[in-house]
TORDRENMAR-46389 format. One record per atom (N, C-alpha, C): residue number from 0; atom name; x, y, z. Coordinates in nm, 2 decimals. Layout:
<nodes>
i/at/x/y/z
NUM/CA/X/Y/Z
...
</nodes>
This chain:
<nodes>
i/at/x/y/z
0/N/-0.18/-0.35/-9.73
0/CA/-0.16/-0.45/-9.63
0/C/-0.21/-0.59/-9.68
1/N/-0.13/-0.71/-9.66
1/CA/-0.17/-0.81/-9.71
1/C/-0.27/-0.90/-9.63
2/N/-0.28/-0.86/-9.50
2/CA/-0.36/-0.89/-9.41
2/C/-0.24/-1.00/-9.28
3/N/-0.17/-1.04/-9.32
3/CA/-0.02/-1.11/-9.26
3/C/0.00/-1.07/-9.14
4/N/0.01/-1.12/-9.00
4/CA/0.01/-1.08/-8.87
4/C/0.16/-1.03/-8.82
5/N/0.16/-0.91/-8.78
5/CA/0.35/-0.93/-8.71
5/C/0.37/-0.95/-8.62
6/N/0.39/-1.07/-8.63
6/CA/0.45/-1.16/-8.47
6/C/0.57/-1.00/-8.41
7/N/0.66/-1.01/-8.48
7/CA/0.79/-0.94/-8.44
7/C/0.79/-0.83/-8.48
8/N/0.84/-0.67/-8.44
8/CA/0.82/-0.60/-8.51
8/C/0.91/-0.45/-8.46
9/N/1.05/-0.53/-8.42
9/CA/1.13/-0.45/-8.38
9/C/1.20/-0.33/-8.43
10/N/1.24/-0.21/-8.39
10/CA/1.30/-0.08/-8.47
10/C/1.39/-0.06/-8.37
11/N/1.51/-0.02/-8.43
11/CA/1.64/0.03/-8.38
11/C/1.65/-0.03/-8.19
12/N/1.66/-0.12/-8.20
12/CA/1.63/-0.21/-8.01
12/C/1.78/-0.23/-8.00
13/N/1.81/-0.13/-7.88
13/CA/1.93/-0.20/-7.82
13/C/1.91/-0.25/-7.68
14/N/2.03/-0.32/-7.63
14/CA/1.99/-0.36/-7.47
14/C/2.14/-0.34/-7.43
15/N/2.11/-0.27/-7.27
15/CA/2.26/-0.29/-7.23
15/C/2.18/-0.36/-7.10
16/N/2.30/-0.46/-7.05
16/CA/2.29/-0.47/-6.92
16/C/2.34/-0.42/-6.79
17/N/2.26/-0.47/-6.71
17/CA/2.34/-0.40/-6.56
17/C/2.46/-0.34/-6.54
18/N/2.58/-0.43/-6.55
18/CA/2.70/-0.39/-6.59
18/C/2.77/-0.28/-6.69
19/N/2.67/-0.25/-6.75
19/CA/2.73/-0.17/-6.84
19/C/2.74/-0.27/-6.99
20/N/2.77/-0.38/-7.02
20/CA/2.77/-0.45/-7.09
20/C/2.65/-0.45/-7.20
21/N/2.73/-0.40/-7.32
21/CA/2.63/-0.38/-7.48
21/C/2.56/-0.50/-7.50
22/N/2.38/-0.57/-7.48
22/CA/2.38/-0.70/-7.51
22/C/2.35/-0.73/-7.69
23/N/2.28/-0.60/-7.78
23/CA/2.27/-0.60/-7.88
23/C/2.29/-0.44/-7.90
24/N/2.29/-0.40/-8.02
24/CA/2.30/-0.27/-8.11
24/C/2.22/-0.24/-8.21
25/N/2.17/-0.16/-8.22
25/CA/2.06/-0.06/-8.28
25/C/2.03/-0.17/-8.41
26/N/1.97/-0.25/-8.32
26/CA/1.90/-0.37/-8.41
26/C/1.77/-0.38/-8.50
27/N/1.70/-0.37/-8.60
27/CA/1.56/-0.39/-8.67
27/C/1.54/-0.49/-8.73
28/N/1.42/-0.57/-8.71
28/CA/1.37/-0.68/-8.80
28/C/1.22/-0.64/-8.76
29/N/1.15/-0.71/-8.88
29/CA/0.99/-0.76/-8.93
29/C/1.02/-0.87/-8.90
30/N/0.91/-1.00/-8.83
30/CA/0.90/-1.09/-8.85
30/C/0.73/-1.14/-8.85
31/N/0.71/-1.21/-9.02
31/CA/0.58/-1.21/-9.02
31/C/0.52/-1.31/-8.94
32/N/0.44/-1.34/-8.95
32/CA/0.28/-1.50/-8.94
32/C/0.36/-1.60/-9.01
33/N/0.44/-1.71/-8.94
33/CA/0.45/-1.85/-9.03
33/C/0.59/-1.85/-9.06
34/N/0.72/-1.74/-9.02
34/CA/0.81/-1.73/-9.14
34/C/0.90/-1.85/-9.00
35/N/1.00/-1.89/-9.09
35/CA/1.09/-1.96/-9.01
35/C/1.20/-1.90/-9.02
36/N/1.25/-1.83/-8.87
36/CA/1.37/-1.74/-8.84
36/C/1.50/-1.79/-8.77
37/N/1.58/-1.77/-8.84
37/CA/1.72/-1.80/-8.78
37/C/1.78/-1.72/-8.76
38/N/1.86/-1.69/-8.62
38/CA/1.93/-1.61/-8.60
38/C/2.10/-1.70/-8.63
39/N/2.16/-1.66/-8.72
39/CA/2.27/-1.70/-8.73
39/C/2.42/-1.63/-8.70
40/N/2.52/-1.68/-8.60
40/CA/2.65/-1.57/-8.55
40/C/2.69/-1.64/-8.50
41/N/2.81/-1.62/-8.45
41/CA/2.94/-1.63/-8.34
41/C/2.88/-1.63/-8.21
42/N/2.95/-1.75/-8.14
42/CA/2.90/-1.74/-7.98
42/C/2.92/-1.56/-7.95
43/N/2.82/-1.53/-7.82
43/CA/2.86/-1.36/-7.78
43/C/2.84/-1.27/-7.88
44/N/2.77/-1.31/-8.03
44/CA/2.75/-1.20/-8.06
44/C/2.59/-1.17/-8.07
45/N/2.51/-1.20/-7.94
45/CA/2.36/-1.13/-7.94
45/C/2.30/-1.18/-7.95
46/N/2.27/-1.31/-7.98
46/CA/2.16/-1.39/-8.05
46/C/2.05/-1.43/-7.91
47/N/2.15/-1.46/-7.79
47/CA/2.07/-1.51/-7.71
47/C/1.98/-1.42/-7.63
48/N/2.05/-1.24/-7.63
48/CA/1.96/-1.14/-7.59
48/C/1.83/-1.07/-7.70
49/N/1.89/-1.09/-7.81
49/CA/1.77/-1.06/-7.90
49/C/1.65/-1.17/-7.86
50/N/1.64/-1.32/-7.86
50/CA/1.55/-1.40/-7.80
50/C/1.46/-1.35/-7.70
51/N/1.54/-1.33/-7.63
51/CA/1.49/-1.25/-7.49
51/C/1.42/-1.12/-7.53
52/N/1.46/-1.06/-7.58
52/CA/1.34/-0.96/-7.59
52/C/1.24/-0.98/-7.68
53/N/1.25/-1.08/-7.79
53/CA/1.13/-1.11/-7.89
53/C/1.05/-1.22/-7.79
54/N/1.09/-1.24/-7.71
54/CA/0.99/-1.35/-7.59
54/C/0.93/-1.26/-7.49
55/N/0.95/-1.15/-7.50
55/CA/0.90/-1.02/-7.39
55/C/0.94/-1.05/-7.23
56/N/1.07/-1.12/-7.24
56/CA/1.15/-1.16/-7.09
56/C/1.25/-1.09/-7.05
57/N/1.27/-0.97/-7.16
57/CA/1.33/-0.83/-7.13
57/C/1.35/-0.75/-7.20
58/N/1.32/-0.59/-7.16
58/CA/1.26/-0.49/-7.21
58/C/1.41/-0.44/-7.28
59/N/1.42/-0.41/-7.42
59/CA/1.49/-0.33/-7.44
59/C/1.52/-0.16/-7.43
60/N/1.67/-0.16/-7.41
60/CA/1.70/-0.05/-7.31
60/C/1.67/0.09/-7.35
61/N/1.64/0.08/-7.52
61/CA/1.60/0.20/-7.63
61/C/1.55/0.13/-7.78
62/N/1.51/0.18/-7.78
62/CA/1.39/0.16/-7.92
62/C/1.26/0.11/-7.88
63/N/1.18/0.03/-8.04
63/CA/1.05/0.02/-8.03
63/C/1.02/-0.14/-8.05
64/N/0.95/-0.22/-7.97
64/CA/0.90/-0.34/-8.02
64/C/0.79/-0.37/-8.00
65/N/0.72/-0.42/-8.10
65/CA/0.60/-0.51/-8.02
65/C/0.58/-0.67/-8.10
66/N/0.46/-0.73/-8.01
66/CA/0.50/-0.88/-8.03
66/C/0.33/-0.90/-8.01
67/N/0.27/-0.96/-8.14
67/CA/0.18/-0.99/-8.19
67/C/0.11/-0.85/-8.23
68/N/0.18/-0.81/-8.25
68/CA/0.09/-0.65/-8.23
68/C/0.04/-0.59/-8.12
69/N/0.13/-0.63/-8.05
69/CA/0.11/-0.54/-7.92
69/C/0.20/-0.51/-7.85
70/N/0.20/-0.42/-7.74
70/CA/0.32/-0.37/-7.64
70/C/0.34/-0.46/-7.55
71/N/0.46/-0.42/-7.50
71/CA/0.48/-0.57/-7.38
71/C/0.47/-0.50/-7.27
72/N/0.37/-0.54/-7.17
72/CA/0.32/-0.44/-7.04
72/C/0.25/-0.55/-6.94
73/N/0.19/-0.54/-6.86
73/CA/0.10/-0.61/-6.79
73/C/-0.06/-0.63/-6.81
74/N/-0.07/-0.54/-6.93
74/CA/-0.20/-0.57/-6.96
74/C/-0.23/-0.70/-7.12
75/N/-0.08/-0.72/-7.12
75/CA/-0.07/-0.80/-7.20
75/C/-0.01/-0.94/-7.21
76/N/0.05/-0.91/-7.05
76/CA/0.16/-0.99/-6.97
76/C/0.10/-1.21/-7.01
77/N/-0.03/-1.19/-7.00
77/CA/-0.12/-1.31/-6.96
77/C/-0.11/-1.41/-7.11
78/N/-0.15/-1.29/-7.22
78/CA/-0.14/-1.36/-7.35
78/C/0.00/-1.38/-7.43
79/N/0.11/-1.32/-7.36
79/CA/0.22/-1.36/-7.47
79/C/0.29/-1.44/-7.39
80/N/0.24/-1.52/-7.28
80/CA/0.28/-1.65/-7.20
80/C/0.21/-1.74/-7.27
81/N/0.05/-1.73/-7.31
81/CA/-0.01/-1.83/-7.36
81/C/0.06/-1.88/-7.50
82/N/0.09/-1.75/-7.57
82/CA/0.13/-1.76/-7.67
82/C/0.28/-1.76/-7.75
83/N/0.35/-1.77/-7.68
83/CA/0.51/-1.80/-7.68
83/C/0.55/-1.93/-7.62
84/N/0.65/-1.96/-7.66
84/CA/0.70/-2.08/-7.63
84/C/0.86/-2.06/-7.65
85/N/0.91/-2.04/-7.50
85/CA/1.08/-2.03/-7.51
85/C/1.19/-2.12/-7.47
86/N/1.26/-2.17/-7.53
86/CA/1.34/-2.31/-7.49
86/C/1.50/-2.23/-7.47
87/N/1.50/-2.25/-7.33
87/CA/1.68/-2.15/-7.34
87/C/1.75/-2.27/-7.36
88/N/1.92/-2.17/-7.37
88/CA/2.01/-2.25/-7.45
88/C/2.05/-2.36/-7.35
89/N/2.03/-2.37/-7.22
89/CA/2.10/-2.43/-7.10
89/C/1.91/-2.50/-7.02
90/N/1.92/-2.57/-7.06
90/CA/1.78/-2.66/-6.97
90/C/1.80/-2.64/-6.83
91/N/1.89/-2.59/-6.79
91/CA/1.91/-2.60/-6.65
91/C/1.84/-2.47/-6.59
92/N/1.84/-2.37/-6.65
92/CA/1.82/-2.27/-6.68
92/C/1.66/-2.23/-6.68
93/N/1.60/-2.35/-6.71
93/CA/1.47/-2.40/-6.69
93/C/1.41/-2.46/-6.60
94/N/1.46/-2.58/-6.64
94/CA/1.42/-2.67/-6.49
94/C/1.46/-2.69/-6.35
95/N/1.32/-2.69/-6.29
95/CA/1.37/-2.63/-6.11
95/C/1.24/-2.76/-6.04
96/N/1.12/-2.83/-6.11
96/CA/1.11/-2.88/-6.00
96/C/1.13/-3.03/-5.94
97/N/1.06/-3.10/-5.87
97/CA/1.14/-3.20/-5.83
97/C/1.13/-3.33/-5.91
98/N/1.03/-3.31/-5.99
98/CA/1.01/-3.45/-6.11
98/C/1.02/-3.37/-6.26
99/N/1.00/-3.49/-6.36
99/CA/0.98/-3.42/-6.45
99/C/0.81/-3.38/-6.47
100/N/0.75/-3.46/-6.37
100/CA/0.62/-3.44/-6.43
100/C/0.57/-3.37/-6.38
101/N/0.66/-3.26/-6.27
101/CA/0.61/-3.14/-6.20
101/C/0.66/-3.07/-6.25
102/N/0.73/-3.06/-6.35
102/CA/0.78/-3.00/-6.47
102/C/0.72/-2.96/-6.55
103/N/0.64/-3.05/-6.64
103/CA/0.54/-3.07/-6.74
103/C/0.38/-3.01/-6.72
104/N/0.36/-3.00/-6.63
104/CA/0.27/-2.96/-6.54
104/C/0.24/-2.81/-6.48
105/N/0.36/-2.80/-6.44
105/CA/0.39/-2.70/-6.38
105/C/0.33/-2.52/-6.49
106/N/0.37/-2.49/-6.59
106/CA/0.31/-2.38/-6.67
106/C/0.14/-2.38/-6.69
107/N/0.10/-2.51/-6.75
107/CA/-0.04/-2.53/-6.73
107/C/-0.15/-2.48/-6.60
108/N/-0.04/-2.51/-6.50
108/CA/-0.16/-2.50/-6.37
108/C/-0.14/-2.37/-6.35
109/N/-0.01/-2.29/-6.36
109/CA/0.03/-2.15/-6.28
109/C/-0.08/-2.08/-6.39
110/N/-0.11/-2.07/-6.51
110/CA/-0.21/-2.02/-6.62
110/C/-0.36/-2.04/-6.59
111/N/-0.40/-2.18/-6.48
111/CA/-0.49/-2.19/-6.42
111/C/-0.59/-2.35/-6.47
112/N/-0.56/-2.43/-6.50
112/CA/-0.58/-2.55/-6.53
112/C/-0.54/-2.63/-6.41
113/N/-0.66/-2.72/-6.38
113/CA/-0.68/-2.80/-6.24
113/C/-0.54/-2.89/-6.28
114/N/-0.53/-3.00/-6.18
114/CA/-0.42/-3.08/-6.20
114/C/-0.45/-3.20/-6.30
115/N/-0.60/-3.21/-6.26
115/CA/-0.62/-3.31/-6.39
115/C/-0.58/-3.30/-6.52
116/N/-0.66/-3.17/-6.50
116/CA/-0.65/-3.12/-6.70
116/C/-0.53/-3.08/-6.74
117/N/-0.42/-3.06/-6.66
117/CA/-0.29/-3.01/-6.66
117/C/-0.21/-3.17/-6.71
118/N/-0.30/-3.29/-6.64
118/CA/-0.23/-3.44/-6.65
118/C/-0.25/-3.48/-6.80
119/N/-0.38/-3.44/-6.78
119/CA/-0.42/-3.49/-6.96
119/C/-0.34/-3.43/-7.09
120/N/-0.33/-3.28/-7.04
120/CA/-0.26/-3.17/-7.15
120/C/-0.13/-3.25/-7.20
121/N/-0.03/-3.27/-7.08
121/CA/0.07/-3.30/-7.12
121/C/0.12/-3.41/-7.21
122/N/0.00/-3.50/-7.16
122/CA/0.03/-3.63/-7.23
122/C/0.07/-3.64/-7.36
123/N/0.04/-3.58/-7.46
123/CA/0.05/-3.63/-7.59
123/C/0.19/-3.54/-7.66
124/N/0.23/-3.43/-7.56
124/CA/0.38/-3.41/-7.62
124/C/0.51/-3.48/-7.48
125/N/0.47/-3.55/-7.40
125/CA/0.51/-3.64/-7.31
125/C/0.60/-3.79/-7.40
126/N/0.46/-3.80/-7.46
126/CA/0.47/-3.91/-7.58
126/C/0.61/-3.90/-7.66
127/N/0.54/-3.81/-7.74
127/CA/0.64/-3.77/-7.84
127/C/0.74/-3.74/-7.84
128/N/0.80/-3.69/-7.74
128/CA/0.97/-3.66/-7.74
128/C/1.01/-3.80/-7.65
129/N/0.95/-3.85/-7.59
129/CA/0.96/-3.96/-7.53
129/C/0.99/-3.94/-7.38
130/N/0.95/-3.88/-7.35
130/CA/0.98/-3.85/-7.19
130/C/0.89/-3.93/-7.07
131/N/0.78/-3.96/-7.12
131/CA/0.69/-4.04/-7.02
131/C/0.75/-4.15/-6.92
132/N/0.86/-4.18/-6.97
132/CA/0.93/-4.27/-6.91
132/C/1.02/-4.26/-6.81
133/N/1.03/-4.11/-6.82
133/CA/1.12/-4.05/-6.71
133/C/1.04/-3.96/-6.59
134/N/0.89/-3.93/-6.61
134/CA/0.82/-3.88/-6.53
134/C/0.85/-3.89/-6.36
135/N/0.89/-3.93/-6.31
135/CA/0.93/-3.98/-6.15
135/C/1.13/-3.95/-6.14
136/N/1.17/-3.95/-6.27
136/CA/1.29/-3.88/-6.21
136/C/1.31/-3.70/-6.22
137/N/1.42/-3.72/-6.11
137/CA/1.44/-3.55/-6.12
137/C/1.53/-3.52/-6.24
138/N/1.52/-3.39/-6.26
138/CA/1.57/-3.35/-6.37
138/C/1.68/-3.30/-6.40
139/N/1.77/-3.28/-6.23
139/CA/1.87/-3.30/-6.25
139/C/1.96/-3.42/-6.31
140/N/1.90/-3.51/-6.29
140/CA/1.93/-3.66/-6.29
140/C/1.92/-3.72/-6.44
141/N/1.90/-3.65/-6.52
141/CA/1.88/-3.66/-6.69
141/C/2.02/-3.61/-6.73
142/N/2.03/-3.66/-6.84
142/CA/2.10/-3.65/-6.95
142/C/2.09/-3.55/-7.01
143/N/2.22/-3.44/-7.08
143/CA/2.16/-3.32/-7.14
143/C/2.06/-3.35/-7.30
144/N/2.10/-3.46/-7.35
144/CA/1.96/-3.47/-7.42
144/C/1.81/-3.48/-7.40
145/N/1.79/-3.57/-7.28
145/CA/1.69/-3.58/-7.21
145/C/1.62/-3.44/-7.14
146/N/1.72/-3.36/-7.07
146/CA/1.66/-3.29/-7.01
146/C/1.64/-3.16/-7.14
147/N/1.72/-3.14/-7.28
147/CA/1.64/-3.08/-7.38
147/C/1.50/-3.11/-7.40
148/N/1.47/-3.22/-7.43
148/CA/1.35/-3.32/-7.50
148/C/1.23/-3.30/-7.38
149/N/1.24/-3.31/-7.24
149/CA/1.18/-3.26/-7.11
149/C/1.15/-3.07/-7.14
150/N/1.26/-2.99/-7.21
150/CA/1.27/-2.85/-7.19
150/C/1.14/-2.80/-7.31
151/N/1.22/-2.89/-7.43
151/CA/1.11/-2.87/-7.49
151/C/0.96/-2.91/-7.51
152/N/0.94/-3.05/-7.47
152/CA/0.81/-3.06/-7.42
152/C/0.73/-2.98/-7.33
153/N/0.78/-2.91/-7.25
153/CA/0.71/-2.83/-7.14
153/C/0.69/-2.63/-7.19
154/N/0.74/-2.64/-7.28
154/CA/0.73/-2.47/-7.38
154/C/0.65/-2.50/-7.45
155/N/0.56/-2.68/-7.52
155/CA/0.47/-2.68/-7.61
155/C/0.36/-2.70/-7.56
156/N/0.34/-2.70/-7.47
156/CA/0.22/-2.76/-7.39
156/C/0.11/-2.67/-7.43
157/N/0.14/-2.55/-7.44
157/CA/0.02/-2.46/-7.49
157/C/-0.03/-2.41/-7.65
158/N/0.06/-2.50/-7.75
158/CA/0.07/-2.53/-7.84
158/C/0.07/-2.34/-7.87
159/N/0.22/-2.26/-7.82
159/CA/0.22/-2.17/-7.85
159/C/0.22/-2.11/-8.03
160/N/0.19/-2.00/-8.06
160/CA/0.19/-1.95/-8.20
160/C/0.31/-1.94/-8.24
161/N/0.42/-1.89/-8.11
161/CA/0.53/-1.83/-8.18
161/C/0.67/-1.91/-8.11
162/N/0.71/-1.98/-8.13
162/CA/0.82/-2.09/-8.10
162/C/0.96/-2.04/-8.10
163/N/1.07/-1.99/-8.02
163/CA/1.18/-1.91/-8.01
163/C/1.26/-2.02/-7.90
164/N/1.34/-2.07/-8.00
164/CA/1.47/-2.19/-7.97
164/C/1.59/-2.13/-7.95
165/N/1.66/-2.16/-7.84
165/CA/1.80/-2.10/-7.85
165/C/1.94/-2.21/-7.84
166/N/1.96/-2.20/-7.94
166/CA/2.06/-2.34/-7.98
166/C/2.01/-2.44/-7.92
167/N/1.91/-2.48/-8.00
167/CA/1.84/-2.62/-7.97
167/C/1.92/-2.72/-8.04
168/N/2.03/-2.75/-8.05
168/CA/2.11/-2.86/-8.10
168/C/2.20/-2.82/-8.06
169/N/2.25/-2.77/-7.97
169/CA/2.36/-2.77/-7.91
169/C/2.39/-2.84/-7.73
170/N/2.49/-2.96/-7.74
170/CA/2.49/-3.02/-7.62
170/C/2.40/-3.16/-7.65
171/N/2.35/-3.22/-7.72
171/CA/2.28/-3.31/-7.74
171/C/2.32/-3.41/-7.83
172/N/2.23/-3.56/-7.81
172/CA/2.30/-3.69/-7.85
172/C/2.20/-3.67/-8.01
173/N/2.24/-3.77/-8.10
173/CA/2.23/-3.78/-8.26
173/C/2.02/-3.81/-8.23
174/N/1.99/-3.91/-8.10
174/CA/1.88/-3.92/-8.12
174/C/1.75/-3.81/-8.05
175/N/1.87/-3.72/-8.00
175/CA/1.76/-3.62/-7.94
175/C/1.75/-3.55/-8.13
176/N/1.86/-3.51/-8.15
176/CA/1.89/-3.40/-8.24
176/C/1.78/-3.42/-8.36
177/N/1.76/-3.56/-8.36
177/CA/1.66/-3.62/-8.54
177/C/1.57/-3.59/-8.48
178/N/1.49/-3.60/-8.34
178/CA/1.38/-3.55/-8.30
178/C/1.31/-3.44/-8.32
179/N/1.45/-3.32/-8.26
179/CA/1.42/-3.21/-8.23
179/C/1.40/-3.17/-8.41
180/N/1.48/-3.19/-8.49
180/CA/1.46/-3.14/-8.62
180/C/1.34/-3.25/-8.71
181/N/1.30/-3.32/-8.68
181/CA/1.13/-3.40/-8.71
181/C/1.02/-3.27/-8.65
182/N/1.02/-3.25/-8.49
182/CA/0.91/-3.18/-8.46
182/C/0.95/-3.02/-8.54
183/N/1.05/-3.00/-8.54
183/CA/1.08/-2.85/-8.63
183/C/0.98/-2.83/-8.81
184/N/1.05/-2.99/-8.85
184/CA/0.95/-2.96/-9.00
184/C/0.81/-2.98/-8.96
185/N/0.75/-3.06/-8.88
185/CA/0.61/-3.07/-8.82
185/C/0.52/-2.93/-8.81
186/N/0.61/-2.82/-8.70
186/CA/0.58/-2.70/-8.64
186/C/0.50/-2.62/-8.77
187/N/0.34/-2.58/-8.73
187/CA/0.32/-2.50/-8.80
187/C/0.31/-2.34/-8.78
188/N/0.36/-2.33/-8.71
188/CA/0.36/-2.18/-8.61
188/C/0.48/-2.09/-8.67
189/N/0.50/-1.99/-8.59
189/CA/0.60/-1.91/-8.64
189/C/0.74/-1.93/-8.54
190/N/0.84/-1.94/-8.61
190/CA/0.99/-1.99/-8.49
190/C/1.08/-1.90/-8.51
191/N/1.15/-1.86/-8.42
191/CA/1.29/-1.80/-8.45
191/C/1.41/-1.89/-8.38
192/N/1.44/-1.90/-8.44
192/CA/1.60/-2.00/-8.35
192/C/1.66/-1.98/-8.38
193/N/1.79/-1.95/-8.27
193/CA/1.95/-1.88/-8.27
193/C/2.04/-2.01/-8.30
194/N/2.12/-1.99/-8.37
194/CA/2.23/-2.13/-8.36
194/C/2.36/-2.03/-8.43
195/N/2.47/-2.16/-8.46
195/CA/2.60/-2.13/-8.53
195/C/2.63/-2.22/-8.59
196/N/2.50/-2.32/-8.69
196/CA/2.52/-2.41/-8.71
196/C/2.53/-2.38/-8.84
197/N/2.55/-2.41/-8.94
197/CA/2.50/-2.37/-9.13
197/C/2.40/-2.48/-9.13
198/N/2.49/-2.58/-9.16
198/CA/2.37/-2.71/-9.19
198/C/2.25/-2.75/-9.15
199/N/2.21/-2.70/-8.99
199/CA/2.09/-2.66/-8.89
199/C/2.01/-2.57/-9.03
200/N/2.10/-2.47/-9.02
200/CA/1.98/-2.39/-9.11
200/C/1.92/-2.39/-9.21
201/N/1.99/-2.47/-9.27
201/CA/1.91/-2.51/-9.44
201/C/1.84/-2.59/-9.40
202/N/1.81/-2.70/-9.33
202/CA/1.71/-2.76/-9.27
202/C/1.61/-2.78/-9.23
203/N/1.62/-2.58/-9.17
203/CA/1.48/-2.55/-9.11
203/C/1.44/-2.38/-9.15
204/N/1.53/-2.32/-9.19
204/CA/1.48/-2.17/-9.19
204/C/1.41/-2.15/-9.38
205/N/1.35/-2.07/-9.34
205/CA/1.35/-1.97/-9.50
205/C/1.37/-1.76/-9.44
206/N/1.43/-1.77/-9.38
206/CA/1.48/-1.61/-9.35
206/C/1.61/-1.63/-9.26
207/N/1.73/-1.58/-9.30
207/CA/1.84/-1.62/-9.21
207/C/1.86/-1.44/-9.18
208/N/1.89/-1.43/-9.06
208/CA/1.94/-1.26/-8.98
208/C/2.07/-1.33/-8.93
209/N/2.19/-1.24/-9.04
209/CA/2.29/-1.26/-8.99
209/C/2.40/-1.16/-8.90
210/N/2.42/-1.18/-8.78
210/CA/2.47/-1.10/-8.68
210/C/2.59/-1.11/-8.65
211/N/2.67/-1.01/-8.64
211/CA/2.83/-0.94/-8.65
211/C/2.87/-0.98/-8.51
212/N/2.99/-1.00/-8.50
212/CA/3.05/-0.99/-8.39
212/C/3.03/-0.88/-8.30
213/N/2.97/-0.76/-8.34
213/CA/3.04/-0.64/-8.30
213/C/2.83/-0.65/-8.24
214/N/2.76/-0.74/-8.20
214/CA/2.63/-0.74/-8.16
214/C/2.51/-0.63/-8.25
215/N/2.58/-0.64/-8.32
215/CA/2.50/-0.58/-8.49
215/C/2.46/-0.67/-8.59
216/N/2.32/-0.58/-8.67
216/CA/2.24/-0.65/-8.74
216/C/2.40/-0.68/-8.88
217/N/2.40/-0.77/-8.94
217/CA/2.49/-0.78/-9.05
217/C/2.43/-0.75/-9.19
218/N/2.30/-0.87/-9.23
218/CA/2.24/-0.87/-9.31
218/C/2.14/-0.99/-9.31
219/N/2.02/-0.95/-9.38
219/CA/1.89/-1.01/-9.32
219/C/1.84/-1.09/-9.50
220/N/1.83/-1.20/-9.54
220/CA/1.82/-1.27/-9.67
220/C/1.78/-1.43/-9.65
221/N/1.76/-1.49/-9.79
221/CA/1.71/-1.62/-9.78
221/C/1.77/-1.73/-9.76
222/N/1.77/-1.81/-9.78
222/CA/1.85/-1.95/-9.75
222/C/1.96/-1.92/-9.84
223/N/2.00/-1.84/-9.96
223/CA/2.10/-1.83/-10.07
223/C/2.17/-1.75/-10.00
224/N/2.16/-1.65/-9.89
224/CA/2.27/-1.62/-9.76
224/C/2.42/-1.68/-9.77
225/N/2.39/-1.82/-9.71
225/CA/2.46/-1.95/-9.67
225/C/2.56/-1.95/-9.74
226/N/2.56/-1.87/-9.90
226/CA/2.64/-1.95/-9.95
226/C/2.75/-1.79/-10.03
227/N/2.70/-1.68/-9.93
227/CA/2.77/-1.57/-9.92
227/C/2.92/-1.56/-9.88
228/N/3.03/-1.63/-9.89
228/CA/3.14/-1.66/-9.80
228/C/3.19/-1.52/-9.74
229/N/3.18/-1.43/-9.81
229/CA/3.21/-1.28/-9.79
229/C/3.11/-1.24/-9.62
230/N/2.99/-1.28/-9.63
230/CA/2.91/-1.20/-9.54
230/C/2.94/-1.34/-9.42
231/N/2.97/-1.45/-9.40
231/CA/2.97/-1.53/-9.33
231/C/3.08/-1.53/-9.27
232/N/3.25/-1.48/-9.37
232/CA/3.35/-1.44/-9.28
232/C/3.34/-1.33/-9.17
233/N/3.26/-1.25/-9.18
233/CA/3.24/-1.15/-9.15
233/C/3.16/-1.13/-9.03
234/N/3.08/-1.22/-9.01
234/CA/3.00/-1.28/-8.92
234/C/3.08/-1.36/-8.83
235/N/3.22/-1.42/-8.88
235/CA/3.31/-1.52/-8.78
235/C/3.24/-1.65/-8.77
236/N/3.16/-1.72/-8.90
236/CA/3.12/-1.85/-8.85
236/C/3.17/-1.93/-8.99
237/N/3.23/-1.89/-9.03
237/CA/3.35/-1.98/-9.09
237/C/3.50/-1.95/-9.11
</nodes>
């Protein structure tokens, strides 16, 4: 053992949903301490339910996972909130209260931080994506770049370990986007992010998991992936 923590540490995980509906297939990945993860595929093919279960926001329907080295249960429930950070692909999807700064706020206090310390927390990734300026409006009332830049300031607040983006460049203006990929080379934590982007991914990953239409693992390799035309037609993203 090299001593290396496994954030991820999934074996054969499928998920069906309610409906009957396949959401992934007899899927496996390692993901270590530090590595920068891309899930790369075709809309509908799984990216956005694998998220979901490597965020412990839903149980897979068969197999094994754990996440920091541990089970996902209620006795664990407290620390992989502290320590995850999830940004869905639809901000809307997110945001529900009436400002943004009851937004921003809002995870800090439900974890148990007074309102003060909740005021101060926020501030300095408020700053940075630039959102302080919109604190008093609602969040319907943003822009879908804005309310990204709002989505993801409010998942960092606890300056989580493990960072899991779901098409974070998707729907957004050129000056969210230089942002969002500034704080990405910044991030020293561990990230998985789903996209269908190529050029996104040389950008930011060093491990690309590439996923089949058919909500199967395809093949799991380095940035030299990208330039597989065989395994990318195959995948449906070129």
């Amino acid at each position: 053992m090299d001593g290396t923590l496994n954030i991820i540490e999934a074996k054969n995980i499928e998920y069906v949903y309610p409906d009957k509906t396949k959401g992934i297939k007899k899927f496996s990945l390692d993901i270590k301490e530090y590595e920068r993860v891309v899930l790369l595929g075709s809309n509908g093919c799984g990216k956005s339910t694998l998220l979901k279960i490597f965020a412990g926001l839903i149980k897979p329907t068969s197999g094994y996972i754990k996440i920091f080295e541990k089970d996902i249960n209620r006795d664990n429930y407290l620390f992989l909130r502290k320590n995850i950070g999830f940004l869905f692909q639809n901000p809307d999807d997110f945001l529900f209260n009436p400002t943004v700064e009851d937004e921003l706020i809002y995870t800090p206090m439900q974890l148990g931080l007074s309102n003060k310390e909740a005021k101060s927390l926020i501030s300095e990734n408020a700053k940075y994506f630039g959102v302080k300026k919109l604190y008093e409006k609602p969040p319907f009332r943003l822009s879908g770049g804005e309310k990204k830049r709002v989505a993801l300031a409010c998942v960092l607040q606890l300056k989580p370990k493990l960072l899991i983006l779901d098409e974070p460049t998707s729907n957004i203006d050129g000056k969210t986007r230089k942002k969002i990929l500034q704080f990405l080379d910044e991030y020293k934590g561990t990230m998985i992010i789903s996209t269908h982007e190529i050029d996104f991914v040389r950008k930011i990953s060093n491990k690309v998991v590439l996923l089949s239409p058919k909500k199967e693992l395809l093949k799991i390799g380095g940035i030299e992936l990208l330039e597989d035309t065989k395994y990318l037609e195959a995948a449906e993203i070129i």
